[in-house]
Backbone as ProteinMPNN parsed JSONL, in Angstrom:
{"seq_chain_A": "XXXXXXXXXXXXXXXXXXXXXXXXXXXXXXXXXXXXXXXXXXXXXXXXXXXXXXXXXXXXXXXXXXXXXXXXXXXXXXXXXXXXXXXXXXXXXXXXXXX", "coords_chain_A": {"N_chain_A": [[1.548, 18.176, 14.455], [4.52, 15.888, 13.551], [4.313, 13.808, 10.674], [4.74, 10.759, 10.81], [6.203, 7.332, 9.391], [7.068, 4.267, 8.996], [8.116, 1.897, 7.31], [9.138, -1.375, 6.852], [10.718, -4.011, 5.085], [9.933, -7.241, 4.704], [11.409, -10.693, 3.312], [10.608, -13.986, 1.92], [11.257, -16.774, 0.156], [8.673, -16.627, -1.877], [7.319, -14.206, -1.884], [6.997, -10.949, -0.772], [6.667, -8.624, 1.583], [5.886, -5.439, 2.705], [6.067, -3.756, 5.069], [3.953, -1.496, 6.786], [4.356, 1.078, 9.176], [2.421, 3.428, 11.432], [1.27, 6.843, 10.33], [0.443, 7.063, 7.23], [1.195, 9.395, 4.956], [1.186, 11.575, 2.158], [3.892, 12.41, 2.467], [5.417, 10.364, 2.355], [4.992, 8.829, 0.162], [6.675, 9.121, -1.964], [8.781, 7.112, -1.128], [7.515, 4.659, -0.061], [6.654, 3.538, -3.324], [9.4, 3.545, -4.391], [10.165, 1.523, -2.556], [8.164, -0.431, -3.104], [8.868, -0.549, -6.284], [11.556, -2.142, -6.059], [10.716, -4.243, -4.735], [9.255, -5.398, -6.931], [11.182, -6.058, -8.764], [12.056, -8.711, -7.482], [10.764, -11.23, -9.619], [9.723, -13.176, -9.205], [8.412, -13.345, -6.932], [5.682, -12.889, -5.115], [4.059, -9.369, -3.967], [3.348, -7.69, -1.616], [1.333, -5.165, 0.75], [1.256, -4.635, 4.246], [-1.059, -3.604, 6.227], [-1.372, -3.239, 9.114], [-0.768, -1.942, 10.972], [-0.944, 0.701, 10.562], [-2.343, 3.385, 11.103], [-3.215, 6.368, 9.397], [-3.956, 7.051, 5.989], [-3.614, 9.321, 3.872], [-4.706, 11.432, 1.123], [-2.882, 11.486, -0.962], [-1.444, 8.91, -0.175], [-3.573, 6.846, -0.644], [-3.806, 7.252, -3.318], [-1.286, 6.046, -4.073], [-1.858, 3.657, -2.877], [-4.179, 2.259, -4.725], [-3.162, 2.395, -7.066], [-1.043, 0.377, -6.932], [-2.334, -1.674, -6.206], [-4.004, -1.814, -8.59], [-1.949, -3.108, -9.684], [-1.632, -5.708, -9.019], [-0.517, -5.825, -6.141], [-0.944, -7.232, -3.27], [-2.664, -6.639, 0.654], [-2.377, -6.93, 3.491], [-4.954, -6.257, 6.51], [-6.277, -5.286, 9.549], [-8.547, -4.286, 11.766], [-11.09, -1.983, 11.299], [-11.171, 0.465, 10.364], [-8.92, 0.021, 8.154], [-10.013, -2.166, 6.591], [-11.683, -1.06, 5.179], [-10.906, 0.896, 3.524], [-9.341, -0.718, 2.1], [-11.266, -1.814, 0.544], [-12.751, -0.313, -0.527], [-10.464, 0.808, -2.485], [-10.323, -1.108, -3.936], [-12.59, -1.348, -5.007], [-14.608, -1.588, -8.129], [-13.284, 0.95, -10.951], [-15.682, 2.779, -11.85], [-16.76, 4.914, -13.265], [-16.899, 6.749, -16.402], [-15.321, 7.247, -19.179], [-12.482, 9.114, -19.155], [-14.077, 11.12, -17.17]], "CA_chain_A": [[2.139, 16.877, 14.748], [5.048, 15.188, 12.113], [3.73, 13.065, 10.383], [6.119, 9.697, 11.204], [5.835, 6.649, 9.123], [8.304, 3.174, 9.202], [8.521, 1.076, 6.115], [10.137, -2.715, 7.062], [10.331, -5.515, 4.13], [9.952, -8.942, 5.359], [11.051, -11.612, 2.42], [10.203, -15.479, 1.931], [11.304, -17.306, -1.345], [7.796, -16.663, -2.643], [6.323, -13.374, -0.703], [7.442, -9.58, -0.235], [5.767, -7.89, 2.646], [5.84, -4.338, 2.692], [4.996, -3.628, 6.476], [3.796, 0.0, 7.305], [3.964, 1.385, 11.021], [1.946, 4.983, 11.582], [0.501, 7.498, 9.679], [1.204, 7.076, 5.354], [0.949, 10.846, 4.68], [2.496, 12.312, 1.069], [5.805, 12.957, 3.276], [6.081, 9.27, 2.321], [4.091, 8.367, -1.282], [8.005, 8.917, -3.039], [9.796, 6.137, -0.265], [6.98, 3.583, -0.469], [6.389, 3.645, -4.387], [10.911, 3.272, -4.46], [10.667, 0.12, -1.962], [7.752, -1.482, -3.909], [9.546, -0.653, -7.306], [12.549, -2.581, -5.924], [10.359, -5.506, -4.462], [8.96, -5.862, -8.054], [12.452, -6.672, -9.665], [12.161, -9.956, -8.06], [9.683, -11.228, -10.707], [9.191, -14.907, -8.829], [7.876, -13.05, -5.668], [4.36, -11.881, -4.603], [4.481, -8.561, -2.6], [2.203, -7.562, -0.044], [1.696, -4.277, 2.079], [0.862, -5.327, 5.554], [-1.352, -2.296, 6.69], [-2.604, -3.613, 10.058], [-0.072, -0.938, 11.797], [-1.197, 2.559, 9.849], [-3.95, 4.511, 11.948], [-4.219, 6.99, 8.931], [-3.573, 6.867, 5.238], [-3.799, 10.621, 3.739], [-5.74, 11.167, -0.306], [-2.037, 10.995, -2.163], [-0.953, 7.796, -0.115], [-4.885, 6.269, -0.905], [-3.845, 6.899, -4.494], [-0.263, 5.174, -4.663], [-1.931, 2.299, -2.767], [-4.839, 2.388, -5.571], [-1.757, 1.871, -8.15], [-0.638, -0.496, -6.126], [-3.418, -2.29, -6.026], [-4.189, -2.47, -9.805], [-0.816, -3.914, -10.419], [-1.652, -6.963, -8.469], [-0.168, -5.908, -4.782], [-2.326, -7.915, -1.988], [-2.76, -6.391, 1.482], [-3.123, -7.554, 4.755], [-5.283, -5.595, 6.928], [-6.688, -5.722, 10.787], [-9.749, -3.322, 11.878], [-12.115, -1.645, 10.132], [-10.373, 1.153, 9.09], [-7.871, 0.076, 6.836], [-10.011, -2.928, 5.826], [-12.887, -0.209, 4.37], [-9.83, 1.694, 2.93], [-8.888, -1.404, 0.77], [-12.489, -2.199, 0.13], [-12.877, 1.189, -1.895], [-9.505, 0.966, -3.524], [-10.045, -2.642, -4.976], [-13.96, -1.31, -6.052], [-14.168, -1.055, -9.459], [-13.865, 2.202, -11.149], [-17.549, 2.812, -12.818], [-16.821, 6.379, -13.912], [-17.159, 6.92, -17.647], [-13.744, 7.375, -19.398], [-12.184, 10.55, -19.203], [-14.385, 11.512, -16.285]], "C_chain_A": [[2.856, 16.363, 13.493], [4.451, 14.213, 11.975], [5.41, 11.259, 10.378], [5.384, 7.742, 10.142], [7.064, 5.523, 8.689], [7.794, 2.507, 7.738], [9.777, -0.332, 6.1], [9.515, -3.753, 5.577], [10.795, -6.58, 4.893], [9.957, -9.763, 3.658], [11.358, -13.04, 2.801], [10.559, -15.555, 0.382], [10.552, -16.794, -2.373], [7.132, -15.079, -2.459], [7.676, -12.33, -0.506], [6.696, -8.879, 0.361], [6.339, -6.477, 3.146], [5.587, -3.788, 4.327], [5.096, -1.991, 6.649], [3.469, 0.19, 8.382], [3.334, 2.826, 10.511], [1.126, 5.137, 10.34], [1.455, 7.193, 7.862], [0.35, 8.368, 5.17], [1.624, 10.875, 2.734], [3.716, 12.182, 1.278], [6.343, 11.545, 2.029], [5.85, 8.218, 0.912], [5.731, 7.642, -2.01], [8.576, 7.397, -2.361], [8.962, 4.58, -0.619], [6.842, 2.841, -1.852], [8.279, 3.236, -4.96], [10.92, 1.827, -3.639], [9.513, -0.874, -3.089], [7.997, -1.81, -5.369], [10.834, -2.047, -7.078], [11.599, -3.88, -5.406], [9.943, -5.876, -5.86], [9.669, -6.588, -8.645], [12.231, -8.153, -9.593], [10.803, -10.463, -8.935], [9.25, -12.83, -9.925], [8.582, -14.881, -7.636], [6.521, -12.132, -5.901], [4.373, -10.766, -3.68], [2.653, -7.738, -2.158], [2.414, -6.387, 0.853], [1.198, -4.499, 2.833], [0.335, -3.67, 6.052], [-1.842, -2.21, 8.224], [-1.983, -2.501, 10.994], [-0.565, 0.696, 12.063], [-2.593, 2.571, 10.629], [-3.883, 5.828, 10.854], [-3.597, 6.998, 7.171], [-4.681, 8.14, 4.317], [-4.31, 9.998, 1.847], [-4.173, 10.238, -1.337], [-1.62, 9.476, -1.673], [-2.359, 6.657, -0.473], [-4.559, 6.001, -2.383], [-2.407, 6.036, -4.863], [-0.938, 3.579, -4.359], [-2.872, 1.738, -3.549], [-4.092, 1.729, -6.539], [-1.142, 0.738, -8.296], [-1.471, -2.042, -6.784], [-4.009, -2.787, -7.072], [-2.962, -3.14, -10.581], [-0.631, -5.378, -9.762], [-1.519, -7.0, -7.232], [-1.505, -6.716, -3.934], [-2.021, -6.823, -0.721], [-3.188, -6.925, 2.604], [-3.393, -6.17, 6.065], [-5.688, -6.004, 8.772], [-7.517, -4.09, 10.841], [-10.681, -2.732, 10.24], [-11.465, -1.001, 9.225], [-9.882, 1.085, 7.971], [-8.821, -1.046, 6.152], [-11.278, -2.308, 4.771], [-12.041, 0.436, 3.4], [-9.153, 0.493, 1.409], [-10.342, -1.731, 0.659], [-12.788, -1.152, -0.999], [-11.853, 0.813, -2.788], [-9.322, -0.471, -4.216], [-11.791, -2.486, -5.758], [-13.62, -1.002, -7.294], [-14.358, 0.396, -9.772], [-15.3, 2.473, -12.507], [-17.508, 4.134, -13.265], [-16.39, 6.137, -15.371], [-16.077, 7.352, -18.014], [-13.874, 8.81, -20.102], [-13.273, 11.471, -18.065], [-13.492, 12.029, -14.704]], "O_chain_A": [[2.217, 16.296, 12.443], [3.983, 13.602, 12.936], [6.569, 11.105, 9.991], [4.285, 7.228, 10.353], [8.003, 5.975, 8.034], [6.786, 3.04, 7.273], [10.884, -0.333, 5.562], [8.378, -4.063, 5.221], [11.826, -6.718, 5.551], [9.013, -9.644, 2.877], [12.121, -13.356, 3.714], [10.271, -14.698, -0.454], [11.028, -16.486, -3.465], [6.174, -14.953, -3.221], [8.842, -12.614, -0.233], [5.843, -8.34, -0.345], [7.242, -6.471, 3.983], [4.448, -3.339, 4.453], [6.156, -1.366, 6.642], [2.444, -0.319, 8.834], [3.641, 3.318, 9.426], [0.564, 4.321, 9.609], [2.648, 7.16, 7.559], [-0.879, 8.416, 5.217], [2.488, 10.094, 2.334], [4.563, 11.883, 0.435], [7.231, 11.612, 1.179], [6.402, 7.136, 0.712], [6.004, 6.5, -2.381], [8.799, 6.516, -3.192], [9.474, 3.628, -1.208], [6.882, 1.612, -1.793], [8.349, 2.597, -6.01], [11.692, 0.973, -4.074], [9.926, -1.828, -3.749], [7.616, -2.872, -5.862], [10.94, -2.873, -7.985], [12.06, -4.845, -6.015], [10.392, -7.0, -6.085], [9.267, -7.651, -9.119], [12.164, -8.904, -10.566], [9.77, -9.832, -8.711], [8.294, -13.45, -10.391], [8.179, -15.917, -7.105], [6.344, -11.111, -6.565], [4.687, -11.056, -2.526], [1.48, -7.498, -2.444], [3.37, -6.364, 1.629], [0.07, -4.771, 2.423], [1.117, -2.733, 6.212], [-2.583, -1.298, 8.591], [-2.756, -2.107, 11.868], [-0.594, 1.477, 13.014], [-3.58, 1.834, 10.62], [-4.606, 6.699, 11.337], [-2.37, 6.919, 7.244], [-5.894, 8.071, 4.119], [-4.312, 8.853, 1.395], [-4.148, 9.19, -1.982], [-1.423, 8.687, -2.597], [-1.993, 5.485, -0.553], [-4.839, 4.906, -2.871], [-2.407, 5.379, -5.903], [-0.776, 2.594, -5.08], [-2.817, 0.515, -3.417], [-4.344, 0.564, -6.845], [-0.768, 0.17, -9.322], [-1.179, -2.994, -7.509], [-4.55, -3.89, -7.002], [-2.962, -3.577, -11.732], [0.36, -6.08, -9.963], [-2.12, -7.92, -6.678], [-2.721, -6.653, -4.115], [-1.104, -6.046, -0.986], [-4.328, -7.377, 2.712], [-2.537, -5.385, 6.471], [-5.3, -7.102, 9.17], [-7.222, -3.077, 10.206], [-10.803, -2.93, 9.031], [-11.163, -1.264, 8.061], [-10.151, 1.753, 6.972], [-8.582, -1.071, 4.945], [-11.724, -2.928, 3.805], [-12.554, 0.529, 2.285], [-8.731, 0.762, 0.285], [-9.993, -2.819, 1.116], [-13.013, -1.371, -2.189], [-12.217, 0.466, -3.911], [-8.358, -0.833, -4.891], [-12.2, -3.173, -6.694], [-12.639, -0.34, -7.633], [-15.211, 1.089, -9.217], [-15.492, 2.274, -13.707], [-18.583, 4.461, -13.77], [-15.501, 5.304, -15.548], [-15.555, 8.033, -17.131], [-14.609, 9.381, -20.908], [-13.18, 12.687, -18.233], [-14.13, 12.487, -13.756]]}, "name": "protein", "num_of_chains": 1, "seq": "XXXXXXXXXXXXXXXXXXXXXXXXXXXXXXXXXXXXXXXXXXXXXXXXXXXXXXXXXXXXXXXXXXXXXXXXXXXXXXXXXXXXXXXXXXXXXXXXXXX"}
């Protein structure tokens, strides 16, 4: 099965919303990581990936949104899934440096 995944920005004065439809596989790590580079520029806006769409989010797209995630991004979630999926990737990391 391809793996198929949409990428819409929604902006507000204050607010950049990232919205993801489908599966976030690898295919798509480079495309997402290029739109939230470019939402960054504006520097007076908060951005936001809206995950409530994605039914599956593969190890490399777990780690851009990880990245993500320590650079301030918020998320808005719906079900369990994705909201266990940002629950891990906002835990702290407790591994011993260089582990």
């Amino acid at each position: 099965m391809a793996s198929m995944l949409r990428i819409t920005e929604q902006r507000t004065p204050d607010r950049v919303v990232l919205k993801l439809e489908g599966r976030f596989s690898s295919d798509f790590v480079d495309e997402l990581d290029a739109c939230w580079h470019a939402a960054a520029e504006r520097e007076d806006a908060s951005i936001w990936v809206d995950l409530t769409d994605v039914c599956l989010v593969d190890i490399a797209g777990q780690a851009l949104l990880t990245r993500m995630h320590r650079a301030g991004v918020g998320f808005l979630t719906r079900g369990c899934l994705m909201r266990e999926l940002v629950r891990e990737i906002s835990a702290p990391d407790d591994r011993p440096n260089g582990a």
